[in-house]
C-alpha positions in Angstrom: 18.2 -13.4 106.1 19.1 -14.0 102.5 18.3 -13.9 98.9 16.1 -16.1 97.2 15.3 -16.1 93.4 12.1 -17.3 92.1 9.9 -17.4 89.1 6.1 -16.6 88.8 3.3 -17.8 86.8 4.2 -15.0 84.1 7.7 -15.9 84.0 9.0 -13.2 85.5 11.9 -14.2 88.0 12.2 -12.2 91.4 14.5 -11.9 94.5 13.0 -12.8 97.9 14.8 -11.7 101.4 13.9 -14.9 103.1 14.9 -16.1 106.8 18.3 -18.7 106.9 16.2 -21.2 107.8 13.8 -21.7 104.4 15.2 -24.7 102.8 15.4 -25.1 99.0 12.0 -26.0 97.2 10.1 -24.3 99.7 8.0 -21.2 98.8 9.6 -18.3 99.1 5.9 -16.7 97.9 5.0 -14.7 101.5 8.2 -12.7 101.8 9.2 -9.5 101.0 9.9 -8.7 97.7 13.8 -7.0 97.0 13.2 -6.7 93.5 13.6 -5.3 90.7 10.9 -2.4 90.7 7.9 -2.4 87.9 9.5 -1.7 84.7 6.2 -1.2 83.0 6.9 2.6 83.1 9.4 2.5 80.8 7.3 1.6 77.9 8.3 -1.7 76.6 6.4 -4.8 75.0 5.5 -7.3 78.0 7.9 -10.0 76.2 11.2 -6.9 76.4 9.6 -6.1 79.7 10.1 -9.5 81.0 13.5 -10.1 79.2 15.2 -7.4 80.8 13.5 -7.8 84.4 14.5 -11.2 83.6 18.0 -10.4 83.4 18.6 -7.7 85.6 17.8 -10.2 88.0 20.7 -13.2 86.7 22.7 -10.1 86.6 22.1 -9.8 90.7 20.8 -5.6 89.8 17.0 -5.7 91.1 17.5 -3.0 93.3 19.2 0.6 93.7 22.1 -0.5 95.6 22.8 -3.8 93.4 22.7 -1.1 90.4 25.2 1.0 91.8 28.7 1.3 90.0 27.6 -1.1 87.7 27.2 1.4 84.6 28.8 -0.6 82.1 27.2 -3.6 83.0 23.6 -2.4 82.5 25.1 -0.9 79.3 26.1 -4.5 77.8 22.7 -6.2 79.4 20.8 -3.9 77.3 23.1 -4.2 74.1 22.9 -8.2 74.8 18.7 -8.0 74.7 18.8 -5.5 72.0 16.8 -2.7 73.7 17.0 1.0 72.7 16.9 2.5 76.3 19.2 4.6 77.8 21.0 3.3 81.5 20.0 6.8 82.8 15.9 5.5 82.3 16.7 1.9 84.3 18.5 3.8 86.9 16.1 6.3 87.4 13.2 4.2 87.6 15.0 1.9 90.4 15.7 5.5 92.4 12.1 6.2 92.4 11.0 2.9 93.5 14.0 2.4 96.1 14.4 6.2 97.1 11.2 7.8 96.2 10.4 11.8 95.7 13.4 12.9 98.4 
C-alpha cells in the first residue's frame, strides 16, 4: 500500500492509502482516507481552513503519527499562513480524531 495525494472539488488536498498497483491518473476517490482530520473544530474561516489543511498535507503531517516530533515544524507552517493558533490546538484535534476518548 501507499500514499496518494489528491485534491477535491473544494480544493482541499487529501492523502489516500492506495494498493501498489493504482497507476498515476487513476482515481484514488474509493480508498480510505489517512488524512488530515476535519479542522472545522478549530474555528477558522473556510479559505484559513483550507490553507492550513492544505499545507499540513505538502508538509506530509495529516495524521497523528506524521505530526509527531515535528513541533517546530507546525510552529513555522502556522507562522508561514499567518494563523493565530496555538500547535497544542492542531495536535489535539489530530489525537482525537486518530486516538479518540482513551
Amino acid at each position: 500500500m501507499k500514499h496518494m495525494i489528491y485534491t477535491d472539488n473544494e480544493g482541499f488536498m487529501w492523502v489516500a492509502i492506495v494498493p501498489d498497483s493504482l497507476k498515476e491518473g487513476q482515481s484514488p476517490l474509493a480508498y480510505p482516507v489517512a488524512g488530515p482530520p476535519d479542522l472545522s473544530v478549530l474555528g477558522l474561516s473556510q479559505e484559513d481552513t483550507k490553507r492550513l489543511h492544505n499545507g499540513l498535507v505538502e508538509k506530509g503531517m495529516y495524521n497523528a503519527p506524521a505530526l509527531l516530533g515535528r513541533r517546530k515544524e507546525l510552529m513555522q507552517l502556522l507562522k508561514s499562513l499567518g494563523l493565530k493558533l496555538s500547535i497544542f490546538q492542531i495536535i489535539g484535534v489530530f489525537q482525537q480524531a486518530y486516538y479518540g476518548d482513551r
